[in-house]
N, C-alpha and C positions, 0 to 999 in steps of 0.2 A: 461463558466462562466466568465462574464465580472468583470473585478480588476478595479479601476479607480486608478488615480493616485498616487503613495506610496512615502511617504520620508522616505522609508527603503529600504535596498534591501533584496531581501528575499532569504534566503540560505536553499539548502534540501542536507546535506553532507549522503552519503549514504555509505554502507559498499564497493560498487565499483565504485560509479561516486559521482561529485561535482556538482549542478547544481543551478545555479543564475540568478534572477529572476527581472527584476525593470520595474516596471508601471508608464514610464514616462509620462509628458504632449501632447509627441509624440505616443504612445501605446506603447506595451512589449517589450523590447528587455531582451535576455536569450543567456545564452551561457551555455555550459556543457563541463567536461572534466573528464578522466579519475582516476584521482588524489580523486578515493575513501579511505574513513578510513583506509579498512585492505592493501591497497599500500600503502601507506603511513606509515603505523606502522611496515608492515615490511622492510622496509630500516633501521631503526635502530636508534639510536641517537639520536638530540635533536625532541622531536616530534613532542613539541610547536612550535618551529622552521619552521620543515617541516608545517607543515597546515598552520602558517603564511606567508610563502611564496607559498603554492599551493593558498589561498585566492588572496592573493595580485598580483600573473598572472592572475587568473580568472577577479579578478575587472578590470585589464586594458585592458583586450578584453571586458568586457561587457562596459564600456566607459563611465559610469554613472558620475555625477556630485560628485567631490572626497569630500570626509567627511561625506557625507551618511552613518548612523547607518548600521550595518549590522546583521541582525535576522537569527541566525543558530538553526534549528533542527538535527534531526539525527542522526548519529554515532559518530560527533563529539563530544558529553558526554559521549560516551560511556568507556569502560574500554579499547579499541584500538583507542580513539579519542587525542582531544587536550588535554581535560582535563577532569577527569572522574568526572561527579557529581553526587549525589545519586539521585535516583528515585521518584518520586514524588509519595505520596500513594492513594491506592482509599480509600474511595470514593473520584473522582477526577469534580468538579465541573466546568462548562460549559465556567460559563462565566468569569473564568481566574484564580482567586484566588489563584488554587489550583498548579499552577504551579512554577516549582522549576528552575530555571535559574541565572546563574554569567554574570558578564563582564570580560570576559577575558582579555582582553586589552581593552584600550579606543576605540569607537566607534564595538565591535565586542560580542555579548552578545549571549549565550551557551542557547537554552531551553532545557532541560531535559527530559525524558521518563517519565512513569508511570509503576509500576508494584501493585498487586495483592501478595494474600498470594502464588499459584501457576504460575501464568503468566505475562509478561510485553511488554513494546513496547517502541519501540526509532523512533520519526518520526511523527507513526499514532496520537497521541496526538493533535498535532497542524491543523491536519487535522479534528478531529471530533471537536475542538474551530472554525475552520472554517464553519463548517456545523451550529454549532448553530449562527455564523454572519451570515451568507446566507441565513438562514429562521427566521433572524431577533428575535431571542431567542423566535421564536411563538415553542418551541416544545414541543411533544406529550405527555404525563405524564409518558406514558412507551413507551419503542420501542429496536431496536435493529440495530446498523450502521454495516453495512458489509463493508470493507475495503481488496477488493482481492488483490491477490500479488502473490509473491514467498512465504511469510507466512503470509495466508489470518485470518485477526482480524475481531473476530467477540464482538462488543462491546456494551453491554446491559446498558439501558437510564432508569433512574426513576427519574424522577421531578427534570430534568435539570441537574441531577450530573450522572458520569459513574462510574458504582457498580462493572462490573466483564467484566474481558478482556479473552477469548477464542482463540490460536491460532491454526491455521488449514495449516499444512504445505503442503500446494493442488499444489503448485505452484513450492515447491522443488521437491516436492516427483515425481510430473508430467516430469521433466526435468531427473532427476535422472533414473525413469524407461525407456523412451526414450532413453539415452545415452550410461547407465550402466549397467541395468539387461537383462538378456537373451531375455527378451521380443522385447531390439532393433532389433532383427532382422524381427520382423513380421511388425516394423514402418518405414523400411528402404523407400524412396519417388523413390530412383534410378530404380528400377525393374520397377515401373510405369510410372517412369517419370512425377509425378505429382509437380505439386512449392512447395516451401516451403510454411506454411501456407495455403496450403487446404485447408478447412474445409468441410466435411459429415455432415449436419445437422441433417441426418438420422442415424446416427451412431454415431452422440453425444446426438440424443434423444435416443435411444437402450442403450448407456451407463448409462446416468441418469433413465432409468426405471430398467436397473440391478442392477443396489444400492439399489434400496429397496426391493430385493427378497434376498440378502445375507449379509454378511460381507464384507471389503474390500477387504480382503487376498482372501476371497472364490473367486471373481468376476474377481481378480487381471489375474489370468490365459487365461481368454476367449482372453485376445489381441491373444491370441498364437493360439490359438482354433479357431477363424475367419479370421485367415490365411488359417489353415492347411486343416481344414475340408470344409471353404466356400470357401479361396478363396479372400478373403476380402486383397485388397489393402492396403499400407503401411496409407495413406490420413486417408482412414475409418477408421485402427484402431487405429493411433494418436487422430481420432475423439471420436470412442470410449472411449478412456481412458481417457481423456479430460471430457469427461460426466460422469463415472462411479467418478473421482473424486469429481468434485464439484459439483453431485449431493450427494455424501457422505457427503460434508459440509453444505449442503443445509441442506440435513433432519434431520441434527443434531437441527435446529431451530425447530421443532415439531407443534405441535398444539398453537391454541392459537388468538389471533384476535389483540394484539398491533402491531403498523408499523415495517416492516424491510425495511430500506433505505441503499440502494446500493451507493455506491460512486465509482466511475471506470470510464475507458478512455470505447472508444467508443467498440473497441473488446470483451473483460472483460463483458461490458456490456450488451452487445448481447446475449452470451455464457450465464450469471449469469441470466438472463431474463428468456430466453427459460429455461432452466433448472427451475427453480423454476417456470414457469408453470407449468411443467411435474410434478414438485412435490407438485401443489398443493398450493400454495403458492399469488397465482396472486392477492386476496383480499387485502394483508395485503403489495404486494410490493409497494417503491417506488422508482426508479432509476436515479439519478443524476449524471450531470459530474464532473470528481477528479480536472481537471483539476482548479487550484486558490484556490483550500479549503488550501492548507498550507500556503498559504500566507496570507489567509482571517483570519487565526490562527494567523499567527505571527500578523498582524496588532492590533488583540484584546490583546495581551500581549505588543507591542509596546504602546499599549494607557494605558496601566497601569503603565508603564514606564515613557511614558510622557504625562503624561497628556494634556487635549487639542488638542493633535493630530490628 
């Protein structure tokens, strides 16, 4: 997704990395570092402090022209960030209004999350104001934006404003049982000697056609079961379980004929595709790259800021 040139720089602070983004006259330069939220908050002390100086290393590797605005999403509002702001509420409308952000110091301006009576999000926000720059506010009357992840957002569209946010923890849960439940040992790659990142595209469709014959817990077991009883490789059953999840999150979308548009890098993408073929789903999909929708966000809350821009 092509950004043309930004006189902001675009910040995505996340709970483990910092990452800065500038769309100069020359194209992108980006740089990332470690100096996420929860490091940061736990060292202690002044906090403001720390983020203004983990910013201010970032800005001088990324090399940008100094005094450049600078547009933070993410965890930086949050309750382990620089500075906590409250949440912005739904209904949370498209083309900017609805958002809640400070300037923390001159030149460095905080956008805030959104929450719901049961759920909320720090980040995805600027990312679905991005989607509605990107298709130029032509959107659908209804729909539903899928935003995968470690905690994948699934976030329902009626006549330009966002009504209800759903989070689906596909992306933790998926790591978690890989690392830490008994099941790692059936995803072990060492026995096979297979790469990391495999992928069975045959046994992550088997896994997405398992989720609609049970519950998750029910289905959760078979990684162990097509070890023991097939035989099935560490690759296949990381692939399996890979499929039995986000086909879990998929069929939670149900019936129904308004658009679900994907937003995801090119992997994500792949995986969320096939899968919601399997489920059925292929009428109603649309799948686009994530890659600039947060920036495409901040740029439409920088234009409310400054006008003319």
């Amino acid at each position: 997704m092509e950004v043309s040139a930004m006189n902001f720089i675009a910040c995505d602070w996340g709970t483990s990395r910092l990452r800065l983004r500038w769309h100069g006259p020359e194209g992108l330069r980006e740089v990332a570092s470690e100096e996420g939220a929860a490091r940061l908050a736990a060292r202690g002390g002044d906090r403001a402090w720390a983020f203004r100086e983990a910013l201010q290393a970032a800005l001088l590797r990324l090399g940008a022209p100094v005094g450049l605005p600078v547009m933070v999403s993410g965890m930086a509002s949050s309750s382990i960030g620089w500075r906590e702001l409250p949440y912005a509420r739904l209904p949370f409308s498209l083309e900017g209004s609805s958002v809640v952000g400070q300037w923390v110091e001159p030149g460095v301006y905080l956008i805030s999350g959104v929450r719901g009576e049961n759920d909320m999000m720090r980040g995805e926000e600027t990312q679905a104001l991005g989607w509605a720059e990107h298709v130029c506010d032509l959107l659908p009357l209804r729909a539903t934006l899928v935003l995968p992840g470690t905690h994948s957002k699934h976030l329902r569209l009626e006549s330009g404003v966002l009504t209800a946010i759903t989070t689906f923890m596909t992306g933790e849960l998926f790591e978690m049982l890989r690392t830490q439940s008994m099941l790692r040992h059936s995803m072990d790659l060492a026995a096979s000697g297979e790469p990391e990142g495999a992928m069975h595209w045959d046994a992550f469709r088997e896994g997405v056609a398992a989720s609609a014959r049970a519950g998750l817990a029910a289905n959760l077991f078979q990684v162990r079961t097509r070890q023991v009883l097939r035989g099935c490789s560490g690759a296949s059953n990381r692939s399996f379980l890979s499929g039995l999840l986000i086909g879990s999150e998929l069929r939670s979308l149900g019936a129904g004929e308004s658009p679900i548009i994907l937003a995801a890098g090119e992997a994500l993408r792949e995986a969320y595709t096939m899968a919601a073929t399997e489920c059925g789903l292929s009428p109603r999909w649309n799948a686009i790259e994530v890659d600039g929708l947060a920036e495409m966000g901040q740029r439409r809350v920088w234009r409310r800021l400054a006008p003319g821009q």
